[in-house]
N, C-alpha and C positions, 0 to 999 in steps of 0.2 A: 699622304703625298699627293699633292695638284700637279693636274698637268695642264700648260696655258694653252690656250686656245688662240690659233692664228688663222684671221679668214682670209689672209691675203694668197698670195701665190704658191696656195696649195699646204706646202711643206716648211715655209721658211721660218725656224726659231727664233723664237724670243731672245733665247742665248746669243747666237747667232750675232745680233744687234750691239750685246752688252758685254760678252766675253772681251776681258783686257782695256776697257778704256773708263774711263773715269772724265765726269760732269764736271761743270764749272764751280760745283757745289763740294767739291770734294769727295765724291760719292764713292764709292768700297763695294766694287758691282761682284756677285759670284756670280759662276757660270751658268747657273741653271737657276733660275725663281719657281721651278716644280719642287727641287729638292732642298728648298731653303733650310728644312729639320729644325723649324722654331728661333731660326734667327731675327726671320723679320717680325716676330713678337718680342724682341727682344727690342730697348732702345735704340741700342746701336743700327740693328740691322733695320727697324723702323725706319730711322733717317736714311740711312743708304737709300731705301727703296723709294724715298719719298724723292730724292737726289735724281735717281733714275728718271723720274716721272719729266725733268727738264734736260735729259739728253737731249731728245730728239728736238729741241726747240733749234740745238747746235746745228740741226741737221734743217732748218727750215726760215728760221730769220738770220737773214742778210747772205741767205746761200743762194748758189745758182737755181736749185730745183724753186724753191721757194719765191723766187724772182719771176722766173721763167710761167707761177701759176699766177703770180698777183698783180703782173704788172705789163708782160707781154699780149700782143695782142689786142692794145685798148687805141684810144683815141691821143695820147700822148707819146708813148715811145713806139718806135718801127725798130725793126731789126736794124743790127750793124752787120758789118762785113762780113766779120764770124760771130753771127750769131750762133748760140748753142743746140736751141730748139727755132729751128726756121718755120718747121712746120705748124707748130704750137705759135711763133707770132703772126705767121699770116696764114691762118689756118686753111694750108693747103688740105689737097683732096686725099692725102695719104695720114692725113691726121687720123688717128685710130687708136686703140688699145693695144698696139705692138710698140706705141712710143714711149723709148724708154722713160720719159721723164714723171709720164701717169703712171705707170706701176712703182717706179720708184716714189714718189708723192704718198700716192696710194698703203701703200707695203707699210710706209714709216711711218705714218698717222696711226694706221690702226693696231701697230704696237704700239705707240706711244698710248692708245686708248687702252689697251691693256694692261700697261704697267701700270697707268693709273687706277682702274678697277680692283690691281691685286693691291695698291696702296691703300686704297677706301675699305677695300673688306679688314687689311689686319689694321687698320686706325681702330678699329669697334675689337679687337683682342691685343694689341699689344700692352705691355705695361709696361707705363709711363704716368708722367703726369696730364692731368685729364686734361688744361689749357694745352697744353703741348701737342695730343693728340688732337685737340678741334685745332687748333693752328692749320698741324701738315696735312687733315682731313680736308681744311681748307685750299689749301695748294694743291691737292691732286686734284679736286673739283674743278677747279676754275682750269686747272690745265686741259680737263678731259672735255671741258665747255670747249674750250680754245679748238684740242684737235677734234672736237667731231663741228663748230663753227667750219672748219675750210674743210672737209668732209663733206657735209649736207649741201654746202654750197657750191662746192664744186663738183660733186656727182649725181646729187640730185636726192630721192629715195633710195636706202639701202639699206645696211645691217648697223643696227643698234643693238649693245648691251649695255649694261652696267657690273655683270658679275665677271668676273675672275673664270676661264675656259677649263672644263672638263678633259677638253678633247679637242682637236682637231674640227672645225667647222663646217662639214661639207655640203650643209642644207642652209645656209643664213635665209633667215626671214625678211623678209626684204619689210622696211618700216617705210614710212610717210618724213616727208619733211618736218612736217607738223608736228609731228609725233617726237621730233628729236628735237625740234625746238623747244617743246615743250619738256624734256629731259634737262635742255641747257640749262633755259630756268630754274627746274627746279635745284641743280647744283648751284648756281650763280645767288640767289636768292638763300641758299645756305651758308655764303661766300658773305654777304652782307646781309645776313640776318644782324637783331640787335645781339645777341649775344654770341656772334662771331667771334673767335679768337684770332682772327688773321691779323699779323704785324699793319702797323699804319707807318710802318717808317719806308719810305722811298730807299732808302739807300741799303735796304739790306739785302745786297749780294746778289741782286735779278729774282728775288723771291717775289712769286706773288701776292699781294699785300690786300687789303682792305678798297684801296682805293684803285686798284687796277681791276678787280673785281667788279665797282662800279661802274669804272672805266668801261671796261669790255662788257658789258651789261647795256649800257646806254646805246653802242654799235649796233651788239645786236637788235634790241629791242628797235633800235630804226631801221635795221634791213630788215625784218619780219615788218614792222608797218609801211614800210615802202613795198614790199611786196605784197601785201594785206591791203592795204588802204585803212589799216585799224587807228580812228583817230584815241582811242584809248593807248595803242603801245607809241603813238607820236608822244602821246604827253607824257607816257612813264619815258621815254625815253629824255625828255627833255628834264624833266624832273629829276633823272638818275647825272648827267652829264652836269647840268646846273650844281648840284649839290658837290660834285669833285670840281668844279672852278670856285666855288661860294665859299666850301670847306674842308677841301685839301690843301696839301701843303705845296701848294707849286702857284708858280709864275710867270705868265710870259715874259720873255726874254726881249728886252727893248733894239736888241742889235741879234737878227735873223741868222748872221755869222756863225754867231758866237754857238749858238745851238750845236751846230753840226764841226765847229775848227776844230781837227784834231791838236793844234796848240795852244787851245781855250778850253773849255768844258765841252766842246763835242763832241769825243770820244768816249766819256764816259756817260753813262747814268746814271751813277750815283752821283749827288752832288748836283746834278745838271737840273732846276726847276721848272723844264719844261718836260718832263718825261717823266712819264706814271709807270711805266711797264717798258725794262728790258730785257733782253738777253746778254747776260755777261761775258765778253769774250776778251779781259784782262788777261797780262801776261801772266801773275803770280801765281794761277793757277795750273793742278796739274795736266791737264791739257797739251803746256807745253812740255811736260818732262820725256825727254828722251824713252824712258822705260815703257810711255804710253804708244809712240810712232808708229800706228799700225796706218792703215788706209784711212779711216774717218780720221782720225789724227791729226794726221796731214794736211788732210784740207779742212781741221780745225776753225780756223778762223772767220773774222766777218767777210767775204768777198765781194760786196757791196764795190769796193774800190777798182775793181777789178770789173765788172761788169759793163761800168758807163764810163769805162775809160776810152778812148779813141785812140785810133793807131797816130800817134805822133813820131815814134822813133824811126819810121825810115823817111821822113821829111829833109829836105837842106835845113843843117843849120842844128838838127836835134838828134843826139842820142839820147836812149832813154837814162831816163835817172829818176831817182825814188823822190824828185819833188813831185816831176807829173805823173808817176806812175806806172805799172806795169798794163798794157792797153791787150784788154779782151775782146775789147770790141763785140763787145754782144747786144749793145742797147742803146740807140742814141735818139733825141727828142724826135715830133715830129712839128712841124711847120706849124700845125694849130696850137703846138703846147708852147714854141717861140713865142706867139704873136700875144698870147695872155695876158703877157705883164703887160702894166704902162712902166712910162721910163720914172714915176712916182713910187715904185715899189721896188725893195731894198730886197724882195728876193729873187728880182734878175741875176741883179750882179750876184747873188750870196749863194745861188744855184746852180748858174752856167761858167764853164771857164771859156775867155774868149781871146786871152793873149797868152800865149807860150813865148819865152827867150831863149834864145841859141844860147846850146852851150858848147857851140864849136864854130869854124867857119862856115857859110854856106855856098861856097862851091862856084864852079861855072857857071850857074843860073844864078846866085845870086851875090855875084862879087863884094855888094855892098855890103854884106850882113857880116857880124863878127860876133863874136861870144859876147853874149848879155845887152845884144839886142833885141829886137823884135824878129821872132822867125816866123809865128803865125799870128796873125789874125783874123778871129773869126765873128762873125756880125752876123745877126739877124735880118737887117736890111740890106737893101740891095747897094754894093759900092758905087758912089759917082764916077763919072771917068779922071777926075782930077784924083782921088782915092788912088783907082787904078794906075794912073799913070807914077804917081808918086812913088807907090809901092815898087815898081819896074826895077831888079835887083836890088832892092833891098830887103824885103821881106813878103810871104806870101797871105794873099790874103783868102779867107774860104767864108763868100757869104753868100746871102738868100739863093742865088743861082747856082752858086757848086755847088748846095746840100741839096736842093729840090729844081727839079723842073715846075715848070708856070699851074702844071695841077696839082702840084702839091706832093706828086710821087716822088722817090727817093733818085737822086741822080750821085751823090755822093757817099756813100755807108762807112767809109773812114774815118776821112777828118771834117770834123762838122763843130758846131759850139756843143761840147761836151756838157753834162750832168756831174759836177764837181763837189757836190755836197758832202760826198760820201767819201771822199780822195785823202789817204794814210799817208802824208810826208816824214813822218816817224815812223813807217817800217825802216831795218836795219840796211836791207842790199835792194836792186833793184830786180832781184830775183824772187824776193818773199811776196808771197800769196795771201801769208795770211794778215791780216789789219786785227790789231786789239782793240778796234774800234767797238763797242758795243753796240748791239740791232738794237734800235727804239722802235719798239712795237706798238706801245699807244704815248702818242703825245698830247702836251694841253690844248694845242691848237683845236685837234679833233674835236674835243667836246664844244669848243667855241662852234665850231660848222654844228656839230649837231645839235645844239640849243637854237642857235637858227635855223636851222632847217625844220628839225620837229616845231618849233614853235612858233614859226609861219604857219605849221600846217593844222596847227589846234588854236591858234589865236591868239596868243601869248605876246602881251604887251610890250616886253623887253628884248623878244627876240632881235632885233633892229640895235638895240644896244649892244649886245654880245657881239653880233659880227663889225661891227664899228670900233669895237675894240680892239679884236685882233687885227683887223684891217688900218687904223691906225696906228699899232703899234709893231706893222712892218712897211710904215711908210717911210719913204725917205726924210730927212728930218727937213722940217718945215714945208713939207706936203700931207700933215694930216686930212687937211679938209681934203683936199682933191681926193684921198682913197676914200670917204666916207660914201657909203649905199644907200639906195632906198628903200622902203618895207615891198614896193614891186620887184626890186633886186632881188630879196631873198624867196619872196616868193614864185619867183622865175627858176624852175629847175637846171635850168642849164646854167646860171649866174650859179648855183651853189656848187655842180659838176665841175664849172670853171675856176670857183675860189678852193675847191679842193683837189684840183690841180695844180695850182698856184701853189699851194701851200705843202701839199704830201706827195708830188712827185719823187716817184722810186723808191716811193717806203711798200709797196709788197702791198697797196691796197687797194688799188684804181681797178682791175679785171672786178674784183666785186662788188666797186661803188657802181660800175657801169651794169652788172649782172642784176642787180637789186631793183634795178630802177623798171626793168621789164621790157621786154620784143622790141619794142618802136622805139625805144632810147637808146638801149642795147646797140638796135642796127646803125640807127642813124647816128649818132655819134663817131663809133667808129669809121664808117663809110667818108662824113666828115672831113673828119681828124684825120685819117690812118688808110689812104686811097690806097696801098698795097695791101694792106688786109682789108680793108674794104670790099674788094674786087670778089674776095673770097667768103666772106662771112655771111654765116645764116644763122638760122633763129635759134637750131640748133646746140648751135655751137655756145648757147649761154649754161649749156653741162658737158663736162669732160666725157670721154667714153671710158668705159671701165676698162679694166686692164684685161687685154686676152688672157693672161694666165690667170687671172682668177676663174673668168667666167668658165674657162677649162675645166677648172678644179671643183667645180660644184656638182652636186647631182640636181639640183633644182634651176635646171638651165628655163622652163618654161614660166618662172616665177622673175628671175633674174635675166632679161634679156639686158643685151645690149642697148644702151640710148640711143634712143631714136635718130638718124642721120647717121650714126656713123656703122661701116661697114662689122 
């Protein structure tokens, strides 16, 4: 009989996490993975456990915590009204390890680094058949890559395993970065070994596959050379990204739309050719059954739509309704991420919403307006005064000056040109939270930025092609030439910072593309971009602080201090 081992906040079980809910995998979770009594050598309980290893993805792509680590905070989004983690976006001076959203992060990773561990040890005793076992040995690898990837990077040095807990952790060893990247590796590289058995089909069910493996290989391997200066992992990484655009099965998507409509392909992932790696969060599974409803449950789904929604509903003219969505207002552009696009690129419009219609009258103020017309308008540039005067009762308009003052700071956190990409018009009421939209976690685009990026930085002939490509093929149609670059473009890092903001705003990756890049990019960008957190940000701040309650919980407080800067 095992007993797991949790280094988080002390005491908190594994059980705890997995008692009464069930994956998108259909997973068959028991209460306790100490006292499995040879289940999980069993096939059945094999898969269950293997099922486990993708709970907690539910719990991190396209969720608030998960938003709140990857995308708050940088040079593109500023808080909204109600933001959730204020402190966390403009990293005020009470940012610390008492916030809940770092222990919560924290807590859920490194169980999820745990169930993968007790998955890897019985892959090597369960009986089954042997490709089946390298299959799902497969999949807990690459997941345990994934959660110790925003681990390392977002706390810096700390506790690495690979085995399955004895006991209770009260002394973690504190590891090197280096040391865990070079762990990832070596899972990732047994992920796409040749004689890997990981599925190569995209479509099966948010499993991770052969080519996600890649995929998430190629990331890493450019945020270790971006952080390295190693022109060796520039080239594996161009080399790993290349070969999933060369020969994988995916496609960019000629219409930017289409990617993300939820009533076209993008809601799903399967089927969808621009997305290597998701997380599943379909209706048909048990997730939504009633018998499941506990707290994670609940807030089951993608909330993605919810996040970069803007307060539209107490506007003239608009009650809410499930086209625009339910507004959390926790997230909305900032002025330098407006000004990006040219009016040449089909991911303005496919990103921002910038007209709402009344679906009521709009009142005193503005007599002129009636159901299914124009109630807001929102612009990026500044309105002329014939703009202005026009609008005068009939609809209101919110541009360059009600969302920002002349520096760039936040003067409007409401209603602003929203981040619509992510927007569920097929949730059922306009009270549901949750979207069956599925989190895309790596897309084709990506590897396109990273074959130019890496391969500006090793010399690589074609690089200059690759991003020409994707860049023409989200231009407006008959504006290819005007989006084409130059081989100076790519090799200008803020041009690649800027085309992968263009491109992956609010996919949960921009805090670490900015983190990657090292102190002086880190600051000045943000400072940039993001003059409310600007005002706040230090160098520090390019590592989260560890949770008070772990560092409570250790007895090797002199090995494990606090990150530097924060209290």
């Amino acid at each position: 009989m095992k007993k797991r081992n949790i280094i988080c906040a002390a005491v908190i079980a594994m059980a705890a996490m997995l008692t009464g809910c069930s994956d998108f995998l259909e997973e068959h979770n028991r209460n306790d993975l100490s006292t499995d009594n040879g289940f999980y050598d069993t096939e059945a309980g094999f898969e269950s456990l293997i099922n486990s290893c993708y709970t907690p993805m539910r719990l991190w792509g396209g969720k608030v915590p998960g938003i709140a680590f990857g995308e708050s905070g940088t040079d593109i989004l500023a808080p909204g009204g109600k933001c959730d983690y204020p402190t966390l976006a403009l990293y005020q001076t009470d940012l610390n390890g008492t916030v809940g959203v770092i222990a919560e992060n924290f807590d859920r990773l490194y169980r999820a680094i745990n169930i993968c561990n007790t998955a890897v040890a019985h892959a090597r005793t369960v009986d089954a058949d042997a490709d089946l076992k390298n299959q799902r040995e497969g999949e807990a690898c690459f997941l345990r890559s994934y959660y110790y990837w925003v681990i390392a990077e977002s706390f810096g040095d700390t506790y690495w395993t690979d085995q399955p807990g004895q006991s209770i952790v009260t002394e973690p060893k504190k590891t090197p970065v280096a040391d865990i990247y070079t762990h990832i590796f070596e899972d990732l590289d047994f992920c796409t070994a040749a004689d890997s058995k990981l599925s190569k089909n995209q479509a099966d069910g948010g499993r991770a596959t052969y080519w996600a493996a890649k995929a998430l290989k190629a990331r890493l391997l450019l945020t270790r050379a971006s952080e390295t200066g190693d022109q060796q992992l520039y080239e594996q990484a161009y080399t790993e990204a290349k070969d999933v655009i060369d020969n994988g099965p995916f496609e960019l998507n000629k219409d930017f739309n289409a990617v993300f409509d939820m009533r076209q392909l993008g809601g799903e992932g399967s089927g969808n050719n621009e997305v290597i790696w998701y997380v599943d969060y379909s209706s048909e599974n048990q997730l939504y059954n009633e018998e499941f409803d506990d707290i994670i449950i609940r807030s089951g789904g993608n909330h993605m739509h919810l996040s970069y929604c803007m307060e539209y509903d107490t506007q003239p003219g608009l009650d809410r309704s499930i086209e625009y969505g339910r507004p959390f207002v926790h997230y909305m552009p900032t002025r330098y991420l407006l000004d990006l696009y040219s009016d040449y690129d089909q991911r303005l419009a496919a990103t921002f919403q910038t007209v709402w219609y009344a679906n009521k009258d709009g009142g005193d103020d503005y007599p002129l307006m009636h159901a299914g017309d124009t109630a807001i308008w929102a612009m990026r540039e500044q309105a002329t005064p014939e703009q202005k005067e026009w609008a005068k009762g009939r609809y209101q308009i919110v541009d360059r000056d009600v969302m920002f003052h002349a520096d760039g700071t936040l003067n409007n956190q409401k209603q602003y040109m929203m981040i619509k990409k992510f927007a569920d018009p097929t949730r059922e009421t306009v009270k549901e939270d949750r979207s069956t939209r599925d989190a895309f976690m790596i897309r084709l685009a990506e590897m396109y930025l990273i074959v130019a990026e890496a391969g500006a930085k090793c010399g690589k002939a074609d690089a200059l092609n690759y991003m020409n490509t994707l860049r023409t093929t989200r231009a407006v149609s008959g504006h290819e030439e005007d989006m084409k670059v130059t081989q100076a473009d790519i090799e200008n890092i803020d041009f690649i910072l800027d085309e992968r903001g263009r491109e992956l705003a609010g996919e949960q990756l921009r805090w670490f593309d900015l983190k990657r890049m090292g102190e002086e990019i880190f600051l000045r960008r943000i400072k940039l971009g993001n003059p409310d957190a600007g005002k706040n940000v230090k160098a520090y701040h390019m590592l989260r602080p560890f949770p008070q309650t772990f560092l409570d919980a250790i007895t090797n407080k002199e090995e494990f201090k606090q990150n530097e800067g924060y209290e």
